[in-house]
C-alpha positions, 0 to 999 in steps of 0.5 A, a space after each residue: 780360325 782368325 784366317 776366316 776372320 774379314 778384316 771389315 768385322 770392327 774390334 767389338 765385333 770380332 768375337 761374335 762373328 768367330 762364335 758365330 762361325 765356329 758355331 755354325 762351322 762346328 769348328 771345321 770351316 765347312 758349312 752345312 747349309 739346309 736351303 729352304 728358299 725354294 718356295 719362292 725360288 721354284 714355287 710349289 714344284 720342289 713340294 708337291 708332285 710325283 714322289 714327294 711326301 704330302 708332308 712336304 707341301 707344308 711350309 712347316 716341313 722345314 722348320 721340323 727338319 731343321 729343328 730336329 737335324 743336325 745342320 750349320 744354318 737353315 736359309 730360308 726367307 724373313 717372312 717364312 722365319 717371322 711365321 714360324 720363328 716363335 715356335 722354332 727358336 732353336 734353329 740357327 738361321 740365315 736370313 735370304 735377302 733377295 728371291 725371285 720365281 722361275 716363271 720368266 724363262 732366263 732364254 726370255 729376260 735376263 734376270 734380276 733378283 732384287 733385294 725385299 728387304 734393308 740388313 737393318 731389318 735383320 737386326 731389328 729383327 733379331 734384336 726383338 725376337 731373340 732369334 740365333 741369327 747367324 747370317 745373311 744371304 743374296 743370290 746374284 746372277 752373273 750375266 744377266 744385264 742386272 748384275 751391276 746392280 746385284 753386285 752393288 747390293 750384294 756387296 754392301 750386304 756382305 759388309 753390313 753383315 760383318 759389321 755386325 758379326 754376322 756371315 754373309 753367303 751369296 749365290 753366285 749363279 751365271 744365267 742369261 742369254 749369254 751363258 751357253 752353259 752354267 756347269 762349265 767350270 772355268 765359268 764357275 770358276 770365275 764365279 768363285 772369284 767373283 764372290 771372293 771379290 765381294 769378301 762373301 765368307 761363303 759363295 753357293 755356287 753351280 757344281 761342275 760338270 763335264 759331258 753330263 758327270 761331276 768333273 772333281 778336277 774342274 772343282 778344284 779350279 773353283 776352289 781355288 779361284 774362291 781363296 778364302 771363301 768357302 765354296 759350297 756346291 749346290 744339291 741340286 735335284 733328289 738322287 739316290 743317298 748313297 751318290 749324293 753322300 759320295 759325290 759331296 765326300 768327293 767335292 770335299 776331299 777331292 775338289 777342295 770345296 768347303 761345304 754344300 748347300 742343300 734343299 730337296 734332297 732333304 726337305 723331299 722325305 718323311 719327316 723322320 728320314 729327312 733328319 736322318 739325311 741331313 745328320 748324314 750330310 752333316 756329317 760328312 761334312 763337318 765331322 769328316 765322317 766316311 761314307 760308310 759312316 754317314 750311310 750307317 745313319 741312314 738305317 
């Protein structure tokens, strides 16, 4: 465990940040993260439509799963966490700084996702609701002519979480006129070097693909290019539970990455089978569970 350990985390902090990590990591290194930041992200498109559960439409939805599943952290925006913390304090969260909507087109202006709210804040915040805050997280697009100032605030909040024993997580996504297309993975590739260079212990980043079908071989180039911070592959949009669970036990075993960021493809069922999901996720990747065996969860 001390190789996960930052050499910015202070001596009297060194202890927390390993508990925090043990405890959301089980142990393993790998991180299970239930993204719940797509309310603002994709606004209500990931929540209400065609084939999504009216459950879903409510904010609350996530904070049931995640109170309920077996998960590393639940990300999801300070807002969301201060309307809903009192009744869930039993959910390890990670607190996304920055968020932006989708309704600029990145073909139209380049984006920039700035930060809503000062670390200081987090730690008033947790200090006074008694909240199991294990983290931050900030999402930086690489391209866009606003990285410069992404890149300063993100790497400040990763420091800011060290020193105070926390995780620090960034989405790392390439996005602008400039970006031909963002699942190539030497690009990706060098977005995980990017989120090593700002000392992320984690970076959430695009998962490679080539003529259209998840390239295990590019992954491995990602990871490794990441060094020590773990990359986690982003769920994407709801498929079929068999192919998601195979795919994630492939990047890991196969493309060497060390845990997943996921949203619809759990928050998008019933109550009772979106748990049932993500224990199956969890379980792959922290308990090295088969596919057979997180499949066996789902009935």
């Amino acid at each position: 465990m001390k190789t996960f350990l930052p050499a910015d985390v202070p001596a009297d902090n060194e202890k927390l940040f390993l508990e925090h990590f043990e405890k959301t990591t089980g142990g393993s290194g790998r991180l299970m993260l239930f993204a719940g930041d797509q309310k603002v992200e994709h606004l209500n498109n990931d929540f209400h439509g065609e084939g999504i559960p009216a459950e879903d439409n409510d904010p609350e939805h996530l904070f049931r799963i995640a109170s309920k599943a077996d998960i590393g952290v639940f990300a999801t925006q300070f807002g969301l966490i201060t309307r809903y913390g009192r009744d869930y304090s039993n959910i390890p969260y990670l607190v996304k700084l920055n968020a932006k909507t989708n309704l600029i087109p990145y073909s139209e202006k380049d984006p920039y996702s700035q930060q809503w709210l000062e670390f200081e804040d987090v730690v008033r915040f947790q200090k006074s609701s008694g909240l199991d805050i294990r983290g931050v997280g900030y999402t930086v697009y690489l391209g866009s002519e606003h990285e410069h100032a992404m890149l300063r605030e993100s790497a400040r909040i990763v420091h800011e979480a060290h020193l105070h024993g926390m995780i620090a997580v960034l989405w790392i996504y390439p996005k602008g006129n400039f970006v031909m297309d963002e699942h190539d993975g030497h690009l990706i590739a060098g977005a995980a070097g990017v989120g090593a260079a700002l000392g992320a212990d984690f970076a959430k980043l695009k998962v490679p693909y080539r003529d259209g079908t998840f390239d295990a071989m590019a992954l491995t180039e990602v990871t490794t290019a990441a060094g020590r911070t773990g990359v986690l592959c982003e769920g994407g949009s709801r498929v079929d539970e068999e192919a998601f669970l195979t795919e994630l036990h492939t990047q890991i075993h196969v493309g060497g990455s060390r845990g997943n960021g996921t949203g619809r493809n759990i928050h998008q069922r019933p109550l009772d089978e979106a748990v049932k999901m993500a224990n199956a996720i969890y379980a792959v990747t922290v308990k090295d569970a088969s596919i057979e065996e997180a499949m066996k969860l789902l009935g």
